[in-house]
C-alpha positions in Angstrom: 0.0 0.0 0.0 3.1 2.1 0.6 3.9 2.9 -3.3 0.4 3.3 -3.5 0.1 6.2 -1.0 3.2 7.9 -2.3 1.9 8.1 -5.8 -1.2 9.7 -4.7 0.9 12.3 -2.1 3.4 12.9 -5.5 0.1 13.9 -7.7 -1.6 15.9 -4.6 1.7 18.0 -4.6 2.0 18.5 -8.3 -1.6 19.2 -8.8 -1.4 21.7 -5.5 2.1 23.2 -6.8 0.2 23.9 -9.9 -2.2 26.0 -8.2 0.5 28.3 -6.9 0.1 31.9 -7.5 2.8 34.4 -8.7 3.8 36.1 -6.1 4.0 32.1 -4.1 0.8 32.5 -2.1 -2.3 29.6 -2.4 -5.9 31.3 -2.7 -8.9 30.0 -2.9 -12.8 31.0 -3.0 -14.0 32.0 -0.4 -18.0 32.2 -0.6 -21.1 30.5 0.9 -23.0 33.3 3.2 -25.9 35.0 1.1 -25.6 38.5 2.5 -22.8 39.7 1.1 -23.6 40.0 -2.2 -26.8 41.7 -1.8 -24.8 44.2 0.8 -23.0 45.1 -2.4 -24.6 45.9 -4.8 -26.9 47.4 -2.2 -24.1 50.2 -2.0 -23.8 50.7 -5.4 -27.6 51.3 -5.8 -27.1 53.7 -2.7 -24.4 55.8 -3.9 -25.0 56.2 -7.5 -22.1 53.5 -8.6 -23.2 52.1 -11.9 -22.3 48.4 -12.2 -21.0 47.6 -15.8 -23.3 45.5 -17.8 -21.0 42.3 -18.0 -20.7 41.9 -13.9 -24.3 43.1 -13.6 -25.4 39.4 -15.7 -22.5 38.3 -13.6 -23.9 38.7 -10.5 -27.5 38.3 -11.4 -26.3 34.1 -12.8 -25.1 33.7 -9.4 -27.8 34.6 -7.0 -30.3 33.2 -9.6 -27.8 29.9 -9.7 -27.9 29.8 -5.6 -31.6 30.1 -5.4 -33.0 27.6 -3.7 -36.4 25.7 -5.4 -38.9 27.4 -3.0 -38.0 31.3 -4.5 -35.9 31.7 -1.4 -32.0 32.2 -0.8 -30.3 30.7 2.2 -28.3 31.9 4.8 -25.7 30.2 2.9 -25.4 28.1 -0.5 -27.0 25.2 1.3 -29.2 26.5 3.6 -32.1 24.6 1.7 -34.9 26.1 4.3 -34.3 29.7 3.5 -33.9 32.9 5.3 -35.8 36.0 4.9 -33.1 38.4 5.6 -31.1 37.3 2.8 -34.1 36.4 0.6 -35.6 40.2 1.3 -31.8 41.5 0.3 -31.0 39.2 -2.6 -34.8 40.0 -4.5 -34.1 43.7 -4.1 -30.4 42.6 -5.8 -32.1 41.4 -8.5 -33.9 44.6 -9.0 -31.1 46.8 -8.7 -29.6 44.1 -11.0 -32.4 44.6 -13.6 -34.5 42.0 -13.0 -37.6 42.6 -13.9 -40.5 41.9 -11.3 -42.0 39.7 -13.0 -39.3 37.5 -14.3 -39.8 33.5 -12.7 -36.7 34.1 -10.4 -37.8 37.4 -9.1 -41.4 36.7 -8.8 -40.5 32.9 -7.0 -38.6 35.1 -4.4 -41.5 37.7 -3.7 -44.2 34.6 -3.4 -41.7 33.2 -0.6 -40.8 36.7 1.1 -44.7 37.8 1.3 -45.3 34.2 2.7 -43.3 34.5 5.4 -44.8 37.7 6.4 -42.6 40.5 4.5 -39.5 42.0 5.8 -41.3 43.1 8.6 -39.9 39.3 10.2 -36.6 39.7 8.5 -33.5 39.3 10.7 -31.9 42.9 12.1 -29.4 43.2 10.2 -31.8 43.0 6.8 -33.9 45.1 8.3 -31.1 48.2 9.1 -29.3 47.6 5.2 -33.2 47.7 3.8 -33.5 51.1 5.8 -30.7 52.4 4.1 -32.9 51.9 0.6 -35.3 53.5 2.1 -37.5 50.1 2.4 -38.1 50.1 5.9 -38.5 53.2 8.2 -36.2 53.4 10.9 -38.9 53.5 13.8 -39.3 50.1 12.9 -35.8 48.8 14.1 -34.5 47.8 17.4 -32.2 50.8 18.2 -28.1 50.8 17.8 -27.4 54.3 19.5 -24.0 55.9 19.0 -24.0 57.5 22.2 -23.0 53.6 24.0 -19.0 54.7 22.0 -19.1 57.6 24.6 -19.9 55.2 27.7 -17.2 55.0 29.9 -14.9 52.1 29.3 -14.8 50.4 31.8 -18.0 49.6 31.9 -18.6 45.4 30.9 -21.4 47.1 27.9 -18.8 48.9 26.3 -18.6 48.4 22.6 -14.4 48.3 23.0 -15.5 45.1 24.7 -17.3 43.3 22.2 -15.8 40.8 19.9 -14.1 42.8 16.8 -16.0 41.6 13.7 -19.1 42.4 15.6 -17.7 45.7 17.2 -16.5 46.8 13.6 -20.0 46.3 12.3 -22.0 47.7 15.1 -19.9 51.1 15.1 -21.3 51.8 11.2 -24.7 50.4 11.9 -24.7 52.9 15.0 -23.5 55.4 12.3 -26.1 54.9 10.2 -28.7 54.5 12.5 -28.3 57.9 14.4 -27.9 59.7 11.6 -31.1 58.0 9.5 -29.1 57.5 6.6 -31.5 56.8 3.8 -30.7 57.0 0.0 -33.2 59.4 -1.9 -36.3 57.5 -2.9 -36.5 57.0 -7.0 -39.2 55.0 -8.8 -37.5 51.9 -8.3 -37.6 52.3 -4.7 -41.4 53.0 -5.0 -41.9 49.6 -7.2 -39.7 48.0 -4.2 -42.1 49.5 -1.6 -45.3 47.5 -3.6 -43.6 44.6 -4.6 -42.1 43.6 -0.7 -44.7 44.2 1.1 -48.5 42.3 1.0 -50.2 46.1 1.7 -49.3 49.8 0.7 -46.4 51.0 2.3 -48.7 54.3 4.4 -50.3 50.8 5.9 -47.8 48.4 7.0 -47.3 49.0 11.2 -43.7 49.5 10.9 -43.1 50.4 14.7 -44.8 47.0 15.9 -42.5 45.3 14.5 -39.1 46.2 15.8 -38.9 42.8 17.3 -41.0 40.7 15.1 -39.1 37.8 13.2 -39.9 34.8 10.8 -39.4 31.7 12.2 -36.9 31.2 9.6 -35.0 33.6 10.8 -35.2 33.4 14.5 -31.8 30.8 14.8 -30.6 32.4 17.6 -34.0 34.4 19.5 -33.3 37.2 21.3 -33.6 37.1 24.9 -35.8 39.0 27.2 -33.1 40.8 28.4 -32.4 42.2 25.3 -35.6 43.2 24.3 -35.8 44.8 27.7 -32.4 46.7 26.8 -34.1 47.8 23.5 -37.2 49.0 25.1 -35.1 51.5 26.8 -33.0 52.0 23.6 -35.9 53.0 22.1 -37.4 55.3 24.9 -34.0 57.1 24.6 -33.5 57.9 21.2 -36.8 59.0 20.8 -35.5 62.1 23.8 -32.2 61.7 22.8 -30.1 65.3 22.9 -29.5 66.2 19.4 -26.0 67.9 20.9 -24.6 64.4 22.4 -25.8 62.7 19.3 -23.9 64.7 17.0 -20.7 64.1 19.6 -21.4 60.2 19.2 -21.4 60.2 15.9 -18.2 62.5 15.9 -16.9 59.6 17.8 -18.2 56.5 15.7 -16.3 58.7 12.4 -13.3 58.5 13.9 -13.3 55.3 14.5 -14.3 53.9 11.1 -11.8 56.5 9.9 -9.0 54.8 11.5 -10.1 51.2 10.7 -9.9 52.3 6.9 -6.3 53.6 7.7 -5.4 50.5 9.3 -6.4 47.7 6.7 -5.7 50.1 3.3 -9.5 50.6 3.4 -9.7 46.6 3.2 -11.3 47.0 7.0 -11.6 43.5 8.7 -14.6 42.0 6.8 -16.4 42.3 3.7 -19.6 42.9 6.0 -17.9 46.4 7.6 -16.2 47.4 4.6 -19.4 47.5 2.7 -21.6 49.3 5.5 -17.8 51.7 5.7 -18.4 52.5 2.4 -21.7 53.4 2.7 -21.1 55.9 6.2 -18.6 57.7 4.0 -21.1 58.0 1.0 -23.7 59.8 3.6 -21.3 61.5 5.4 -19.5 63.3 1.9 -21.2 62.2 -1.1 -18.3 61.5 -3.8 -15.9 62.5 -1.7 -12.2 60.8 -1.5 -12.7 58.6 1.2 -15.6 56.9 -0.2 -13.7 56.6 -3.6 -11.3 54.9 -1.5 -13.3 52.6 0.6 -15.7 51.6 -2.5 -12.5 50.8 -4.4 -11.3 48.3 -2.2 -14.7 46.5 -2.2 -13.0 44.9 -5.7 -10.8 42.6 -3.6 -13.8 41.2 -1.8 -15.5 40.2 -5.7 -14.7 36.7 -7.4 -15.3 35.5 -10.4 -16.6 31.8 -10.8 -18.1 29.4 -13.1 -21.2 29.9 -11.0 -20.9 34.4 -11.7 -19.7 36.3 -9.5 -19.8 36.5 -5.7 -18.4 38.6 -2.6 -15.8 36.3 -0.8 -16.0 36.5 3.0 -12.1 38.2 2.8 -10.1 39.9 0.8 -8.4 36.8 0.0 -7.5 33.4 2.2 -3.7 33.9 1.3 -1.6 33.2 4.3 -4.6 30.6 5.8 -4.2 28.5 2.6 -0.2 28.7 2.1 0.7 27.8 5.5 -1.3 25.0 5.3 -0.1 24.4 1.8 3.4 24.7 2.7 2.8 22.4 5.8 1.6 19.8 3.5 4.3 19.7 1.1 6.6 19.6 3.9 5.2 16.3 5.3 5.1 14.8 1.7 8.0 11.8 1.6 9.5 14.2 -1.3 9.4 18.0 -0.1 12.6 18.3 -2.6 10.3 17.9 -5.8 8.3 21.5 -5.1 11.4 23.3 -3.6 10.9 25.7 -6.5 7.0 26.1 -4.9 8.3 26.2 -1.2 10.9 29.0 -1.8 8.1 31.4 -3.8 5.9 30.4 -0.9 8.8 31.3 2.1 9.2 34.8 0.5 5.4 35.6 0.6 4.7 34.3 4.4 7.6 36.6 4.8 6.7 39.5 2.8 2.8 39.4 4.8 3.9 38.9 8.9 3.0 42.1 10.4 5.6 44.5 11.0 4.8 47.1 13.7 2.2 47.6 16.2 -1.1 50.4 14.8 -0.1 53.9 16.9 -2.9 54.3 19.2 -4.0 51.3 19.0 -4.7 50.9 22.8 -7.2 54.2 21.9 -9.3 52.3 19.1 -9.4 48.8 21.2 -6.7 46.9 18.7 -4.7 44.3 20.4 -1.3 44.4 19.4 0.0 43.4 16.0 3.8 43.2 15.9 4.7 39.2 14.8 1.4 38.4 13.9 0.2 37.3 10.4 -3.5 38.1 9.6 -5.9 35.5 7.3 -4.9 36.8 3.8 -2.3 39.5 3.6 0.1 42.2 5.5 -1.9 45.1 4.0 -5.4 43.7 5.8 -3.5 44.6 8.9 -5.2 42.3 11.2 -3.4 39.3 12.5 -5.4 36.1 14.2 -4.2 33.8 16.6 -4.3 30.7 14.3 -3.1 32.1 11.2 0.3 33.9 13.4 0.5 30.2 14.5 0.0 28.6 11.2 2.0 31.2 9.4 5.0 30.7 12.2 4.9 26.7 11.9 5.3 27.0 8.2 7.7 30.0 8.4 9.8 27.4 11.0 9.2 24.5 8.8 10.9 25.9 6.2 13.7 27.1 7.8 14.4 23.6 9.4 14.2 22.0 6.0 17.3 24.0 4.8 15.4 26.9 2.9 17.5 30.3 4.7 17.9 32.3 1.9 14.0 33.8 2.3 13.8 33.1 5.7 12.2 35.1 8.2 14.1 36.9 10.2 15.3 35.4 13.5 14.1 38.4 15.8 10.8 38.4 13.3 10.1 34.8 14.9 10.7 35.7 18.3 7.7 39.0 18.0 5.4 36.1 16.5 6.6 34.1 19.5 5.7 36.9 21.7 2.2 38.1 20.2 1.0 34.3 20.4 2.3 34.3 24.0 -0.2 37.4 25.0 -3.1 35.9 22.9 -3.8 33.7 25.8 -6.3 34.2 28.2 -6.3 33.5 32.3 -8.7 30.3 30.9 -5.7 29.1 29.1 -7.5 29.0 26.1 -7.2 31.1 22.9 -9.4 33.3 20.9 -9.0 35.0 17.5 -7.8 38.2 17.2 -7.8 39.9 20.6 -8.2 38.5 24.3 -11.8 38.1 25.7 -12.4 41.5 27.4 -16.3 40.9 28.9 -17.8 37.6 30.0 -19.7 35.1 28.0 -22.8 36.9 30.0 -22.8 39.3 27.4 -24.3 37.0 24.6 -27.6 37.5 26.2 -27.9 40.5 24.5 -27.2 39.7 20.7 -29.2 41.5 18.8 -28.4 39.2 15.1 -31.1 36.3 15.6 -29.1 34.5 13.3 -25.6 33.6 14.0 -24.7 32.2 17.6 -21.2 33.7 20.2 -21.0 36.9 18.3 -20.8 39.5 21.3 -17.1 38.5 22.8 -14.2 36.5 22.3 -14.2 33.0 23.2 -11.1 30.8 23.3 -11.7 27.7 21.3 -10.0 24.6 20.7 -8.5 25.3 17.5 -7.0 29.0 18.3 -5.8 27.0 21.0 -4.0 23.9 19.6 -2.5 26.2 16.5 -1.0 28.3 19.0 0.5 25.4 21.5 1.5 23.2 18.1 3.6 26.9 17.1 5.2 27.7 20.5 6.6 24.5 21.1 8.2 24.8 17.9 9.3 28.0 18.9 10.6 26.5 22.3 12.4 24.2 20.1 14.1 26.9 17.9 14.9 29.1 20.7 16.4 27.1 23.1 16.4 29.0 26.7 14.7 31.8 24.9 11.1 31.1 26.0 11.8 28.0 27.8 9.7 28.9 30.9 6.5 31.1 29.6 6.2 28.7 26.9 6.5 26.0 29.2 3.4 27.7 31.5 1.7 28.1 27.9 1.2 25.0 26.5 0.5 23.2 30.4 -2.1 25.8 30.4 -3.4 25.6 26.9 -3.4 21.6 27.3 -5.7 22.1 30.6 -8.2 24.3 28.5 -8.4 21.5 25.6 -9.0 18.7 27.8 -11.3 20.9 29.6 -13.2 21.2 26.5 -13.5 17.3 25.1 -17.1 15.8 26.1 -17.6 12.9 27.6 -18.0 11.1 24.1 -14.4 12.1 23.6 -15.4 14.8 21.1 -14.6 18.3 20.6 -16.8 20.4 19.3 -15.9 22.7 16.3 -16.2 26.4 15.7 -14.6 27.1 12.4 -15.4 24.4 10.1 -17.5 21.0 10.1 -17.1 19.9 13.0 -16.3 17.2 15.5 -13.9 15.9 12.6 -12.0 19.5 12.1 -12.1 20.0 16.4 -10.6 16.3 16.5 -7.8 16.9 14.5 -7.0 20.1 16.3 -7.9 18.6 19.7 -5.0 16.0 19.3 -2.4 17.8 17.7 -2.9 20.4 20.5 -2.0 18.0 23.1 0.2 15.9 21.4 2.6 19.2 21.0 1.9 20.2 24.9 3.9 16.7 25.5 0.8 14.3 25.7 1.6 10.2 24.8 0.5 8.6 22.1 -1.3 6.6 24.1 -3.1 9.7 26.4 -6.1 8.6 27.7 -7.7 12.0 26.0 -6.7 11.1 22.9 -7.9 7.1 22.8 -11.2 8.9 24.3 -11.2 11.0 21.3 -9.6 8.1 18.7 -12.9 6.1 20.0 -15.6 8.8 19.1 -13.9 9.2 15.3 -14.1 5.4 14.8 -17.5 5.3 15.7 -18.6 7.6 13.2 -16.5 5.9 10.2 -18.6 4.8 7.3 -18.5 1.8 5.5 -16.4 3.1 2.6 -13.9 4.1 4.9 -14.2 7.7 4.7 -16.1 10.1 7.4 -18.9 13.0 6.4 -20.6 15.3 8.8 -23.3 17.2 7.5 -22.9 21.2 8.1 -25.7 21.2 10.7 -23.3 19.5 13.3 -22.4 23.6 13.8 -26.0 24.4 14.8 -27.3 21.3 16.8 -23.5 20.4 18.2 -23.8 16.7 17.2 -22.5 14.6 14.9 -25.3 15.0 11.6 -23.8 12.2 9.2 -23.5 13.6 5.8 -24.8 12.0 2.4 -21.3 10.4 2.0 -17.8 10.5 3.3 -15.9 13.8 2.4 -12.1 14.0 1.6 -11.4 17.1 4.1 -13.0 15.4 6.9 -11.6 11.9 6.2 -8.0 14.1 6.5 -8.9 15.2 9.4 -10.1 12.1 11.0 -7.1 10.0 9.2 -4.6 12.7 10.8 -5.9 12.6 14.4 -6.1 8.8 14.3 -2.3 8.6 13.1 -0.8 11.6 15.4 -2.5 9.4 18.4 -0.5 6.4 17.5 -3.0 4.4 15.6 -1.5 5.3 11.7 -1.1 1.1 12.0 -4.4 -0.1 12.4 -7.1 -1.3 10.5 -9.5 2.0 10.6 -6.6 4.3 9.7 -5.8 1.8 6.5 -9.4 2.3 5.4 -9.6 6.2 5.8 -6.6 6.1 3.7 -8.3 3.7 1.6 -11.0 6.5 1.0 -8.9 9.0 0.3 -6.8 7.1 -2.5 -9.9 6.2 -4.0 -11.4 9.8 -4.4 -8.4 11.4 -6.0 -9.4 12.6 -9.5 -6.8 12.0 -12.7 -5.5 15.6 -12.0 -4.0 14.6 -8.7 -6.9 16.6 -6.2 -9.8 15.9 -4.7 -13.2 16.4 -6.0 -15.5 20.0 -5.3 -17.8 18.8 -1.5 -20.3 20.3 0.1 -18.7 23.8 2.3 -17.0 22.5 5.3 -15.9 26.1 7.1 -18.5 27.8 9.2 -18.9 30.5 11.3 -21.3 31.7 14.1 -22.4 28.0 14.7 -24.5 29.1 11.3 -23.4 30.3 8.4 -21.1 27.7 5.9 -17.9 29.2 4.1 -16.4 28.0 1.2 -12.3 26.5 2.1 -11.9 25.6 -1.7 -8.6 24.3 -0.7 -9.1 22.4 2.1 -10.0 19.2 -0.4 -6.3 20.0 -2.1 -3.3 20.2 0.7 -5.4 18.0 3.9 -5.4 15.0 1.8 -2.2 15.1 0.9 -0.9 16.0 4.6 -3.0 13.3 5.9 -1.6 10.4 3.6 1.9 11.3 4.0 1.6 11.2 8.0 -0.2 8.1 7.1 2.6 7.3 5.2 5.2 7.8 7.5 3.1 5.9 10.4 3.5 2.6 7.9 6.3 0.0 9.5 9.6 -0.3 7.9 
């Protein structure tokens, strides 16, 4: 079986070396979640930006190719069931698009959207980007008042204190909410106002319905604390001093201001670079900041055979080459894609982080210096996974004899540094920043459909990626870190173990699910110092085997994220099967018999061009909302095989 497993690893490299970019980096699509999109082209309509003809039918093939049989769109490309908050966005896409009404797509989407009860039940966040059109009156939202930015800090409802993706999008909703940003009304959005709603538009009870929601939308219900908070909310803005108001939003500017500085107007996510966009649009029409900021909405566009989409980043970059080069490394024959691995060292170089932001205490950024972010340097906004990733690769690379591109030695020891201060008093991990509020705070998220949105929380993954990197870096820098890294990774073990279930599973955050948590789960402790033969890890061996298919392969179905158990796919699915193959071979069992049939799997779904076949979306986020990791199905197969490979006696 040997020669047969190193054939498949040789093709997996070619076919992933022939992927490579010019400038060395690994990208991949990056779609799924049907909001984006819509959020898009819902700025262009806003701000006057005409969209040429040719990525007009672009776009409109895509939502119409993702449209789901009932009329509706989901909250992702397989979210068969629907969602009204993407539906309500995507039909008025189509519109804006040019559409008619009464085309089959167009009309199938109304027919769902007025049988769920109209936007009036859509999800918040449809309901504020629909207020923006001038589709739904502002009296009829939950309030987001700018005046919380001018609370003092330390106070636990702080927006400093929320997580950042959520904090970056709350300060321009806030924006736009105190300011009742609403683009000029036009014919089209008169024929919007008739064609969304099952009664004229003078008629509809707007205001009753600040917290009214379709069932399809209400994932994640908002709690009666909440609704208490927005009571109040409410009470206030309708008193609210026109004077402090005006010093709030003074305050929210500033801070969107200086996120555009920070990421090259890239901001952190497509979700806050598009709402950015549109605050600099109200707040100077044409003006060179919103030229800026609309321009760098480009990066977020991709072209597909499918038309064209808004990725969830700027671009998966440094994610998908540090796992690429990570691969190759394993491989029995690294040598054959040297060329690849030295193009690939001098981007991973070229894209760590440099220098902390100035001031960056002022506008709640943890510091930077050492870190890598998810796609490039000019994003600005490293992640405790991808430093990790980025300085396991960076180390790898360096150990295998590549020094001319290397990263600097003093470079590694600031990447060894920022992951040291990414951990929390829990011992865990989280993303970009530490957790600044308690898990308390989720009581009050607003979104009714995605899940652990308000704060940080340390997760298994963060966690193993940063133990896997610092013992490497304990390794490289003998005496250097020996006792904080040491404290780290007995720490960081406690907080995985603390985690597994009784079942032996972890449960996953960032992808699909108890497969992509497994593999993390036993790499974490395996590089904190734990056996082979761990107790932890057999318990967590034991749950994998249990869940193997009779092909040999493993498949989890995306709604693991939302229901937190195991929801066994149609079939097996070549990232997952890595995964699983991986975890079973780091804890020592590469040599028996459910290891030789994952392996088995995996040989047996390589394609004649060396990769594996296109699978259902395996990445999540929010516990709701699938993302596309195009090239998870290209290096994890390959990684797993040749640790598989290796495990084989003689």
């Amino acid at each position: 079986m040997r020669a047969e497993v190193r054939r498949a690893v040789a093709r997996g490299v070619e076919h992933l070396t022939g992927r490579q970019q010019a400038d060395g980096a690994w990208r991949g699509e990056y779609g799924g979640p049907m909001f984006l999109l819509p959020m898009y082209v819902a700025v262009c309509h806003a701000a006057g930006q005409a969209i040429p003809e040719e990525r007009r039918a672009g776009m409109l093939r895509y939502l119409r190719r993702v449209q789901n049989p009932n009329g509706s769109l989901g909250l992702h490309t397989e979210d068969r069931g629907g969602c009204l908050f993407t539906t309500a966005l995507g039909y008025v896409a189509m519109r804006v698009l040019g559409a008619d009404a009464s085309e089959l797509h167009a009309a199938r989407a109304r027919r769902w959207i007025h049988a769920q009860g109209t936007p009036v039940g859509a999800a918040s966040w449809g309901k504020l980007l629909l207020a923006t059109l001038g589709l739904y009156p502002y009296d009829g939202l939950s309030p987001v008042l700018p005046e919380l930015w001018l609370l003092p800090r330390a106070l636990p409802i702080h927006p400093g204190r929320l997580w950042c993706h959520t904090r970056q999008v709350y300060l321009p909703m806030a924006w736009l909410f105190g300011r009742r940003a609403c683009a000029p009304e036009g014919e089209l959005t008169r024929a919007l106002r008739r064609e969304l709603y099952d009664r004229p538009w003078a008629e509809v009870p707007f205001a009753a319905h600040r917290h009214s929601v379709a069932a399809c939308d209400d994932r994640y219900p908002i709690t009666r604390l909440y609704r208490a908070a927005a009571e109040l909310m409410a009470a206030y803005d309708a008193r609210h001093r026109p004077a402090l108001r005006a010093r709030a939003l003074d305050e929210l500017y500033d801070h969107i201001c200086y996120e555009d500085q920070a990421t090259q107007d890239l901001d952190i996510g497509p979700v806050n670079s598009v709402l950015n966009a549109l605050v600099h649009h109200f707040a100077e029409p044409g003006g060179e900041r919103f030229r800026r900021s609309f321009a760098a909405l480009e990066q977020y566009l991709q072209e597909t055979p499918e038309g064209i989409l808004f990725n969830g980043y700027n671009s998966t970059a440094l994610w998908d080459t540090a796992f690429a080069v990570q691969a190759i490394l394993a491989s029995p024959q690294p040598a054959a894609a040297r060329a690849a691995l030295e193009r690939a060292q001098d981007f991973i170089r070229d894209n760590q982080v440099l220098d902390d932001l100035p001031e960056h205490a002022r506008y709640f950024r943890h510091p930077s210096r050492g870190g890598w972010p998810f796609s490039d340097r000019a994003h600005g906004w490293p992640i405790s996974d991808c430093t990790a990733e980025g300085l396991k690769a960076a180390l790898g690379l360096e150990a295998w004899g590549l020094t001319r591109g290397a990263v600097p030695a003093e470079r590694l020891e600031d990447a060894s540094r920022l992951l040291l201060g990414y951990q929390n008093p829990s011992g865990g991990f989280a993303t970009y920043e530490l957790q600044r509020a308690g898990a308390w705070l989720e009581w009050l998220n607003p979104s009714q459909v995605f899940a652990g949105i308000m704060v940080e929380h340390p997760y298994v993954e963060c966690t193993s990626s940063c133990l896997q990197a610092l013992a490497r870096a304990r390794a490289r820098f003998p005496g250097r870190f020996e006792r904080p890294i040491g404290r780290a990774l007995e720490r960081g073990a406690r907080f995985i173990r603390g985690q597994q279930r009784p079942d032996g599973s972890w449960v996953g955050s960032w992808a699909v699910c108890f497969s992509y948590a497994a593999w993390f789960g036993v790499r974490g402790l395996r590089a904190a110092g734990a056996a082979p033969g761990d107790r932890d890890l057999q318990r967590a061996c034991g749950f994998l085997i249990g869940k193997q298919r009779g092909d040999g392969g493993f498949g989890e179905d995306g709604s693991s994220c939302a229901e937190r158990r195991w929801v066994p796919a149609a079939e097996g699915l070549a990232a997952q099967t890595a995964w699983a193959l991986s975890a079973l071979v780091q804890a020592g069992l590469g040599g028996t018999e459910p290891a030789r049939r994952a392996a088995r799997f995996l040989l047996a779904r390589q394609e004649a061009d060396g990769g594996w076949p296109r699978e259902p979306l395996v990445g999540v986020f929010n516990h709701s909302t699938l993302i596309d990791y195009d090239n998870y199905r290209r290096y994890f197969p390959v990684w797993a095989l040749s640790e598989y490979d290796a495990a084989l006696p003689g």
